[in-house]
N, CA, C and O atoms as a GROMACS GRO file, in nm:
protein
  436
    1UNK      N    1   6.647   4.905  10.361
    1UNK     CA    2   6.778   4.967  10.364
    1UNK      C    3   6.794   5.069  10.253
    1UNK      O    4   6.878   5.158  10.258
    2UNK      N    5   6.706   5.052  10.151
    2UNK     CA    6   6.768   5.136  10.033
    2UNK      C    7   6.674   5.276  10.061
    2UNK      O    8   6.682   5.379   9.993
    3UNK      N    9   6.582   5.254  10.180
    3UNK     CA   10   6.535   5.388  10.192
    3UNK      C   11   6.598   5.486  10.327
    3UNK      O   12   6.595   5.608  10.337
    4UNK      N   13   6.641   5.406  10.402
    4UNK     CA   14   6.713   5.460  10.484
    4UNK      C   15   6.833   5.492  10.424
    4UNK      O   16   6.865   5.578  10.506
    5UNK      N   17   6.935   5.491  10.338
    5UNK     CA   18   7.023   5.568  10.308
    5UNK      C   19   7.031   5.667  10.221
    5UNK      O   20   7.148   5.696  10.200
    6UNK      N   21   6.924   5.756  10.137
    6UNK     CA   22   6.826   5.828  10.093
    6UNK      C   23   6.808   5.939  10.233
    6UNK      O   24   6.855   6.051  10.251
    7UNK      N   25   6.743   5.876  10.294
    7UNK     CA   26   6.684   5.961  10.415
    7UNK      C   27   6.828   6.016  10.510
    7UNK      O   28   6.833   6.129  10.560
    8UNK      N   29   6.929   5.920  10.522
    8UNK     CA   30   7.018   5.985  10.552
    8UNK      C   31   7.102   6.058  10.524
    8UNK      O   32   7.154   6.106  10.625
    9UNK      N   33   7.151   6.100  10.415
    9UNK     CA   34   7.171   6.156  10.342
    9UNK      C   35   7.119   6.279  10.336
    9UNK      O   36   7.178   6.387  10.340
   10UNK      N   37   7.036   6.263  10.328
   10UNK     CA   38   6.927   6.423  10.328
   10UNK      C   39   6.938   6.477  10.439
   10UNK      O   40   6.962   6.597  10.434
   11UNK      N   41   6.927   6.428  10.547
   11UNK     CA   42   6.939   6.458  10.706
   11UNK      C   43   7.090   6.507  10.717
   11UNK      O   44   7.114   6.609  10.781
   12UNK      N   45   7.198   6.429  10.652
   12UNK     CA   46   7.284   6.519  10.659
   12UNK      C   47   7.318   6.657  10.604
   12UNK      O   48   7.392   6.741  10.656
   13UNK      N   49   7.249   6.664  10.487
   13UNK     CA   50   7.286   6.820  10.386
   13UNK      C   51   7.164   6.868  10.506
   13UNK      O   52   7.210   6.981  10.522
   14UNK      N   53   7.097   6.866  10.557
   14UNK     CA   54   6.990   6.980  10.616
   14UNK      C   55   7.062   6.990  10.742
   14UNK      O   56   6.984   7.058  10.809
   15UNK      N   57   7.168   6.962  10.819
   15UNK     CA   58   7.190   6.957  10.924
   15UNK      C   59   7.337   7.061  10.921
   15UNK      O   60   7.368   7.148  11.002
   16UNK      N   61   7.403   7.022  10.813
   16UNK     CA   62   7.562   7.064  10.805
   16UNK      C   63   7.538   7.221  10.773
   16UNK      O   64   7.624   7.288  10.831
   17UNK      N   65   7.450   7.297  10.701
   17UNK     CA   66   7.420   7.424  10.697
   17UNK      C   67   7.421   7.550  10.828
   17UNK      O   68   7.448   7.670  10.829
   18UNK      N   69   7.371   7.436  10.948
   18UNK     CA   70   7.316   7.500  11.033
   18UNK      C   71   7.492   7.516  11.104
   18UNK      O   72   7.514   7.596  11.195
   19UNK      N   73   7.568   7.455  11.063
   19UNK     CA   74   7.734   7.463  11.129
   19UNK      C   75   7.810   7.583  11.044
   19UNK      O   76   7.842   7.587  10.926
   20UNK      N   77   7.827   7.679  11.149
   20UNK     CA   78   7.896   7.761  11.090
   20UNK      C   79   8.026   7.764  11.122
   20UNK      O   80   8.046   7.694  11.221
   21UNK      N   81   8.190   7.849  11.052
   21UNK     CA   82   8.291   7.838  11.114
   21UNK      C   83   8.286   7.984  11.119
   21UNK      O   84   8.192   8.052  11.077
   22UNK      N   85   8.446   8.049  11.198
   22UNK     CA   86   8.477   8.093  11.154
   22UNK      C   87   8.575   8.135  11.111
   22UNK      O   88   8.670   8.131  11.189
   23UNK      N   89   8.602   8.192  10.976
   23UNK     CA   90   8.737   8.199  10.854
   23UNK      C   91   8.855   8.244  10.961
   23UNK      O   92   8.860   8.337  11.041
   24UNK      N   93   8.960   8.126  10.923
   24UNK     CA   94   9.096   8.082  10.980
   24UNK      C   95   9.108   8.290  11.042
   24UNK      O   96   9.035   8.386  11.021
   25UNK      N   97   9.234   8.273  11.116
   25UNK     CA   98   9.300   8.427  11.155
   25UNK      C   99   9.186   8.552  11.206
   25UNK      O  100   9.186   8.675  11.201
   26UNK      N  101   9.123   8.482  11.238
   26UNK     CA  102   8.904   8.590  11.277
   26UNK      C  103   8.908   8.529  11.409
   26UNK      O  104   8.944   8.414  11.432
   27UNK      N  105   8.854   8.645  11.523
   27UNK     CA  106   8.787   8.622  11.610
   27UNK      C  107   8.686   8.521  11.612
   27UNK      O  108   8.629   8.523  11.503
   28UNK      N  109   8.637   8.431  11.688
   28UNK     CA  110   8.551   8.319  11.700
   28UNK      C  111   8.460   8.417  11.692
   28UNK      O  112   8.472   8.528  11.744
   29UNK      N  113   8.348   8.369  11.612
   29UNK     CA  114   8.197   8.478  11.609
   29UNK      C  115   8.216   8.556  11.541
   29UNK      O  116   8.143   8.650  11.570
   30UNK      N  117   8.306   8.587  11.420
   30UNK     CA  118   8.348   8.709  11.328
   30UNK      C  119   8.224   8.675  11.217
   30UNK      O  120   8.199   8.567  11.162
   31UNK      N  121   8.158   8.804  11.205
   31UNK     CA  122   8.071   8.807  11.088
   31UNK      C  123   8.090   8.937  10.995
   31UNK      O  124   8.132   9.033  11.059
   32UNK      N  125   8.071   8.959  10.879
   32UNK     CA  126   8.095   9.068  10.784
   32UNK      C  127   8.016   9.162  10.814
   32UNK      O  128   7.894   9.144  10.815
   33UNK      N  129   8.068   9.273  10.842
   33UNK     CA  130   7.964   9.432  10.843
   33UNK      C  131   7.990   9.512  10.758
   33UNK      O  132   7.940   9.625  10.753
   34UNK      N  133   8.084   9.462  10.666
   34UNK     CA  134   8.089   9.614  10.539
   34UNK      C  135   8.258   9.553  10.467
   34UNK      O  136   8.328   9.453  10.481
   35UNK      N  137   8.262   9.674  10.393
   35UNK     CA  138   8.397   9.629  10.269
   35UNK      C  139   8.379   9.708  10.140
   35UNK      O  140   8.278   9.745  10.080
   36UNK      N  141   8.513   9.723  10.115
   36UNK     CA  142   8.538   9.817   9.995
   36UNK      C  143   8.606   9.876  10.060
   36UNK      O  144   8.634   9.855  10.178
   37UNK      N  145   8.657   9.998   9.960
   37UNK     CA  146   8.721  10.095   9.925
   37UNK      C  147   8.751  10.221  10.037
   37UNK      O  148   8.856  10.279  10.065
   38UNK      N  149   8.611  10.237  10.087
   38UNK     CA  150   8.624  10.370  10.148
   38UNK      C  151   8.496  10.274  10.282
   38UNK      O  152   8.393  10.219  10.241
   39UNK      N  153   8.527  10.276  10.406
   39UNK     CA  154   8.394  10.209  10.485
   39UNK      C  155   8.422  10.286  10.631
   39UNK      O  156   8.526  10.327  10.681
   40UNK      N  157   8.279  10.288  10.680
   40UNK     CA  158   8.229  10.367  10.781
   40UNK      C  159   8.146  10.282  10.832
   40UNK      O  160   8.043  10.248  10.775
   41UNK      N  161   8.190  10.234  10.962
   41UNK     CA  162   8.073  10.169  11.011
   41UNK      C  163   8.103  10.166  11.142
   41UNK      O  164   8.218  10.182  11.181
   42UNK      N  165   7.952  10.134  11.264
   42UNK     CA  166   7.941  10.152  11.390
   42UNK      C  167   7.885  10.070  11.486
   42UNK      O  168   7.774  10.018  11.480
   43UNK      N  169   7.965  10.062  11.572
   43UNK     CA  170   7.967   9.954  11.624
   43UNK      C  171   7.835   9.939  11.701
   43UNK      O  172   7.810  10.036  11.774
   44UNK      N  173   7.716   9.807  11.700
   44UNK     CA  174   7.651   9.843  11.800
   44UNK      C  175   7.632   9.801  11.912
   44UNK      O  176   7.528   9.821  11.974
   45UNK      N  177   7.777   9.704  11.973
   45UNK     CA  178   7.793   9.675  12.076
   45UNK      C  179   7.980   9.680  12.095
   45UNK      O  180   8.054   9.688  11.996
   46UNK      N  181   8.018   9.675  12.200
   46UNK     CA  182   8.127   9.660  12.185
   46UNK      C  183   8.182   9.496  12.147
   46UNK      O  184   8.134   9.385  12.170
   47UNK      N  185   8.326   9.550  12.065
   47UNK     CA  186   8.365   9.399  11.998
   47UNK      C  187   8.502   9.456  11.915
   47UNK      O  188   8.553   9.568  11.905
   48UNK      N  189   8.526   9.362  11.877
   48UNK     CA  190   8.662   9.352  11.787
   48UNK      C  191   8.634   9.382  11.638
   48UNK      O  192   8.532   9.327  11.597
   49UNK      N  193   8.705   9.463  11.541
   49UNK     CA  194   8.642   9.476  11.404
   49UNK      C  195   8.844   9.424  11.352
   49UNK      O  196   8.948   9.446  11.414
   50UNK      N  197   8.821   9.362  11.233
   50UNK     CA  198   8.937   9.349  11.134
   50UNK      C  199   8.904   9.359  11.064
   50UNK      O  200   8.788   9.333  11.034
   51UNK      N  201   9.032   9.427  10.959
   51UNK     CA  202   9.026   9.414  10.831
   51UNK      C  203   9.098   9.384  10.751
   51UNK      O  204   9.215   9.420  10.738
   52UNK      N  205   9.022   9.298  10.673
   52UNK     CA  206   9.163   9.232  10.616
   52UNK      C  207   9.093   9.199  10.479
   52UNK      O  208   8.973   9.184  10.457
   53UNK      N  209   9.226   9.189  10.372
   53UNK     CA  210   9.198   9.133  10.260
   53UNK      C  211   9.225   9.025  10.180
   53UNK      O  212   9.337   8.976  10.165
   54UNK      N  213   9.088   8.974  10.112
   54UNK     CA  214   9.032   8.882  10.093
   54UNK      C  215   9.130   8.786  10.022
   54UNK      O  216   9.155   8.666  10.034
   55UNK      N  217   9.175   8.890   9.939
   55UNK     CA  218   9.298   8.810   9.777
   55UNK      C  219   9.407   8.780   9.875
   55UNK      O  220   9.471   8.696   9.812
   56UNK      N  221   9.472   8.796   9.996
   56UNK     CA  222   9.578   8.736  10.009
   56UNK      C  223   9.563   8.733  10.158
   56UNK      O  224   9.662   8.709  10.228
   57UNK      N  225   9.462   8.752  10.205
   57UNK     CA  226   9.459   8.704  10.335
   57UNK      C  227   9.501   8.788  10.456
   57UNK      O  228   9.501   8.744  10.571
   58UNK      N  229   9.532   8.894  10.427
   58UNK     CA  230   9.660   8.975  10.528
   58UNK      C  231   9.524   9.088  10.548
   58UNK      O  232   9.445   9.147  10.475
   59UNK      N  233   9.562   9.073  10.737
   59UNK     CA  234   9.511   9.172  10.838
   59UNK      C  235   9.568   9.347  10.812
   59UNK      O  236   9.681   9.392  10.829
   60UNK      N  237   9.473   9.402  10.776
   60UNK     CA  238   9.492   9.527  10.755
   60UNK      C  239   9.490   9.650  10.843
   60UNK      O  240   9.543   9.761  10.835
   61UNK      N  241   9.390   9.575  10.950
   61UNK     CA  242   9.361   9.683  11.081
   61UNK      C  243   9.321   9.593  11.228
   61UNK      O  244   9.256   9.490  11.208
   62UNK      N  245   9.340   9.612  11.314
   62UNK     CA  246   9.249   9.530  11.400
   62UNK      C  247   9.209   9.634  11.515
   62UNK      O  248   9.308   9.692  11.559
   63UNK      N  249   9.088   9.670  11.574
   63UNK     CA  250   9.081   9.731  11.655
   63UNK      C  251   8.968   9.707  11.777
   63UNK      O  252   8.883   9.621  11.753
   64UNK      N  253   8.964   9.758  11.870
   64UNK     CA  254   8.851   9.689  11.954
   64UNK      C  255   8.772   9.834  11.988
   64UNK      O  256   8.818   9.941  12.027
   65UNK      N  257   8.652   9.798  11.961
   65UNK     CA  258   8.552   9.877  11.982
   65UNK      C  259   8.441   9.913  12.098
   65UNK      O  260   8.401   9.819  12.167
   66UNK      N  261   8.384  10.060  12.124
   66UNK     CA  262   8.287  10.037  12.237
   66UNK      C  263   8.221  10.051  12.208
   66UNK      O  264   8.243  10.106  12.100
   67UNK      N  265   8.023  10.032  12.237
   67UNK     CA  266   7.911  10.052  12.198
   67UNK      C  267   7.949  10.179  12.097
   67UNK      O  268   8.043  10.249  12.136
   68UNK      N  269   7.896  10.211  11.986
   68UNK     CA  270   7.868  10.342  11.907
   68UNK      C  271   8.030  10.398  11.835
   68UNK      O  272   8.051  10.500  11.770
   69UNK      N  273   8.113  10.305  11.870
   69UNK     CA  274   8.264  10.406  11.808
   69UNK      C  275   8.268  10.312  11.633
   69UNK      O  276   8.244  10.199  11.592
   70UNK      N  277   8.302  10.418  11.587
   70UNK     CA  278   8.309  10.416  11.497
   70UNK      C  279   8.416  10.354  11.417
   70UNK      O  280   8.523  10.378  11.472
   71UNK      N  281   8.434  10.274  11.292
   71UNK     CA  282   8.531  10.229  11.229
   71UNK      C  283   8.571  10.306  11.105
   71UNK      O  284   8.477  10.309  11.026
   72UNK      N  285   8.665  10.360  11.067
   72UNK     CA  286   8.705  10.417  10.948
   72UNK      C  287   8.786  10.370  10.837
   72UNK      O  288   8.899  10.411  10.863
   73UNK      N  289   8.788  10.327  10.763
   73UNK     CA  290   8.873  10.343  10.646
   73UNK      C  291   8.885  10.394  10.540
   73UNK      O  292   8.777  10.402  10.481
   74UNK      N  293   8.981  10.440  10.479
   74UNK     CA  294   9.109  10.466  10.495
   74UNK      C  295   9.127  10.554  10.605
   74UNK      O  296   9.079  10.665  10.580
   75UNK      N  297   9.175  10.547  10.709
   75UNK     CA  298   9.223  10.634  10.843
   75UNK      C  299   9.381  10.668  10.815
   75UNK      O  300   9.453  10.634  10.721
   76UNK      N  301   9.407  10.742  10.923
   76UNK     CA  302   9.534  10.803  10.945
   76UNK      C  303   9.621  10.639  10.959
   76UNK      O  304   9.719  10.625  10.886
   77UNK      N  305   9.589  10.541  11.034
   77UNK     CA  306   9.656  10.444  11.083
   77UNK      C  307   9.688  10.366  10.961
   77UNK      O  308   9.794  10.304  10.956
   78UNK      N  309   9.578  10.363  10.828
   78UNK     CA  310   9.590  10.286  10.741
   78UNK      C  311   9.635  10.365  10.587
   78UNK      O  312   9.573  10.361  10.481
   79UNK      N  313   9.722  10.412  10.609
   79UNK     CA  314   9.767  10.528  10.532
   79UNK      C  315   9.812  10.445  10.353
   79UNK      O  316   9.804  10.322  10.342
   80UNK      N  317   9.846  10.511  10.261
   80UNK     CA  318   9.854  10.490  10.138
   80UNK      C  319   9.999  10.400  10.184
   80UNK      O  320  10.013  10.283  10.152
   81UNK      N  321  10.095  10.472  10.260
   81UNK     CA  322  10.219  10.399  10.262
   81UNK      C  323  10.211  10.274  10.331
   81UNK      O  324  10.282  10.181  10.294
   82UNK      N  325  10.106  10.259  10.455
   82UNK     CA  326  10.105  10.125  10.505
   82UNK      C  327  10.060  10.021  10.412
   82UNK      O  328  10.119   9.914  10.397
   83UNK      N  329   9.954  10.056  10.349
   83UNK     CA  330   9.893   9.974  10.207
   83UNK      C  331  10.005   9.941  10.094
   83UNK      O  332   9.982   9.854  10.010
   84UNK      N  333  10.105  10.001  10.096
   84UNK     CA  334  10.187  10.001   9.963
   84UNK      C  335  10.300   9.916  10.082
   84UNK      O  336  10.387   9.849  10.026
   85UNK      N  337  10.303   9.915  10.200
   85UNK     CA  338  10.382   9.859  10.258
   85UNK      C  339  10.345   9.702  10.286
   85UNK      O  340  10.428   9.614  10.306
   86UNK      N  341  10.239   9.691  10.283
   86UNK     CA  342  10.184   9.510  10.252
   86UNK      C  343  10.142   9.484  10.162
   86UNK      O  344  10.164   9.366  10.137
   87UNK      N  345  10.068   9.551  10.063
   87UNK     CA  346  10.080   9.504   9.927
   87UNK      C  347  10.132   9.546   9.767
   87UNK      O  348  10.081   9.538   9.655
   88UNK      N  349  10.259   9.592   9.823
   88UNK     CA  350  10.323   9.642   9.697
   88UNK      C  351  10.231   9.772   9.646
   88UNK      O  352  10.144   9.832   9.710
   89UNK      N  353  10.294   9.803   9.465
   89UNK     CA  354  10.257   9.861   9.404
   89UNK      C  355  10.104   9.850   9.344
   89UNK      O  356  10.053   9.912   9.250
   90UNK      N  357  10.059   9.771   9.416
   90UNK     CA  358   9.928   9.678   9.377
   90UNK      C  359   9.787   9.793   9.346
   90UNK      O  360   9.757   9.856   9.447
   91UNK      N  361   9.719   9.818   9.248
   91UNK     CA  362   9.640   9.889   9.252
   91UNK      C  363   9.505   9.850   9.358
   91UNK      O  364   9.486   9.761   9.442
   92UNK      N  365   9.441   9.941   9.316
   92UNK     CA  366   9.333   9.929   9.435
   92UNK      C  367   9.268   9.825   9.378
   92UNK      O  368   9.249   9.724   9.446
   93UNK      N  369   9.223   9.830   9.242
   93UNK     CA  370   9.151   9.732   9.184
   93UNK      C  371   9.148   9.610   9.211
   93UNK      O  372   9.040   9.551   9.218
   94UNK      N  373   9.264   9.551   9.232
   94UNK     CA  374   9.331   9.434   9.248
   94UNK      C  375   9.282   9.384   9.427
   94UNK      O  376   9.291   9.266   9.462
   95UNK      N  377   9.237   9.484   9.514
   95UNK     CA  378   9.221   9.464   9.645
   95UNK      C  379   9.106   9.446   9.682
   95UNK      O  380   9.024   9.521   9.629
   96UNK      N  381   9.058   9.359   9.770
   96UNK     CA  382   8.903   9.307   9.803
   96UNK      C  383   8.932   9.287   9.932
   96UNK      O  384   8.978   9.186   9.984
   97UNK      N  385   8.875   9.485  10.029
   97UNK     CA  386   8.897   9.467  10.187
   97UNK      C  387   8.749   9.390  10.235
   97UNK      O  388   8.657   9.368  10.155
   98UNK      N  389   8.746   9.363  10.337
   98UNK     CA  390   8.597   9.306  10.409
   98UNK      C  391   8.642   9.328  10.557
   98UNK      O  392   8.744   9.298  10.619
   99UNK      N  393   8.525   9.391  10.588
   99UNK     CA  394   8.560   9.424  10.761
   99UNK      C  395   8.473   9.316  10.844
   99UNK      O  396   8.353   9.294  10.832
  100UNK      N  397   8.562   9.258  10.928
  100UNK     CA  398   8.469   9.179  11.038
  100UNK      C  399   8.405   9.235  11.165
  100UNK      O  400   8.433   9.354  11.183
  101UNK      N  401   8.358   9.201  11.221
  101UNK     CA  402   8.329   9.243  11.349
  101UNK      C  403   8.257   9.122  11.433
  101UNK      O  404   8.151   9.066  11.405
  102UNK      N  405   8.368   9.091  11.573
  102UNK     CA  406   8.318   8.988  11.689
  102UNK      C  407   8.250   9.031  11.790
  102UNK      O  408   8.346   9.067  11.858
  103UNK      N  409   8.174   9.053  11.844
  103UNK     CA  410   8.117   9.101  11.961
  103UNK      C  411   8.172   9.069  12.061
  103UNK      O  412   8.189   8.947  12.066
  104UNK      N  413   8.223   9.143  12.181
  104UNK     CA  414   8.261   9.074  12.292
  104UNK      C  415   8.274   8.946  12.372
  104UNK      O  416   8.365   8.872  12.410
  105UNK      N  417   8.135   8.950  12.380
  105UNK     CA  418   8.066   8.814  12.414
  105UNK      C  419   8.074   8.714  12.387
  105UNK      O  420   8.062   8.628  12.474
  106UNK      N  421   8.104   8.672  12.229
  106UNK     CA  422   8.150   8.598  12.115
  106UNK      C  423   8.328   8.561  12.147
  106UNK      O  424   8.385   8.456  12.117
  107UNK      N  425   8.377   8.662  12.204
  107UNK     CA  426   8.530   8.672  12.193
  107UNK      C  427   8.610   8.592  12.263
  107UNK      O  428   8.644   8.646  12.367
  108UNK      N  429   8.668   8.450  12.244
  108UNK     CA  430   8.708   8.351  12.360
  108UNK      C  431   8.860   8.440  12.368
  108UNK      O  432   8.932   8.477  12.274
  109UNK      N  433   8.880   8.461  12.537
  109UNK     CA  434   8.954   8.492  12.579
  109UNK      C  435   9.099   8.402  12.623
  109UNK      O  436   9.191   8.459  12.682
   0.00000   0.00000   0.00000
């Protein structure tokens, strides 16, 4: 007995890794493709991209994408006033964006 609970144990930490979630208010299948300040990135399938930030949790953009379209930020949609309109006077410093992106396929309807 005292080696079987040893062995189980272990079997559990090697097993629980392989379980991924994903982070509360995210498309099921949301994984990170970029973040910061200024981000450009392209889609290479169609899917859902958000953005949102990290320090307080709040969705910044959400958009759905087709093979090859492109994501921008700061865009026209995400303007200095919309930013100052969800997070105050808050400098940039203070902000930690991260963009997701779900793939279609991934996307429970």
């Amino acid at each position: 007995m005292k080696t079987v609970l040893p062995l189980l144990a272990l079997g559990v930490v090697l097993v629980t890794p392989g379980c991924t979630t994903t982070p509360a208010g995210l498309p099921a299948g949301s994984r990170i493709v970029g973040g910061g300040l200024e981000i450009s990135w392209t889609a290479p399938k169609p899917g859902i991209v958000v953005l949102r930030e990290e320090t307080t949790k709040k969705i910044v953009s959400t958009q759905t994408l087709g093979d090859g379209d492109e994501f921008r930020f700061p865009s026209g949609d995400t303007s200095t006033g919309v930013l100052t309109t969800l997070f105050g006077e808050t400098t940039a410093t203070n902000l930690n964006f991260v963009l997701y992106f779900a793939p279609m396929e991934g996307v429970k309807k």
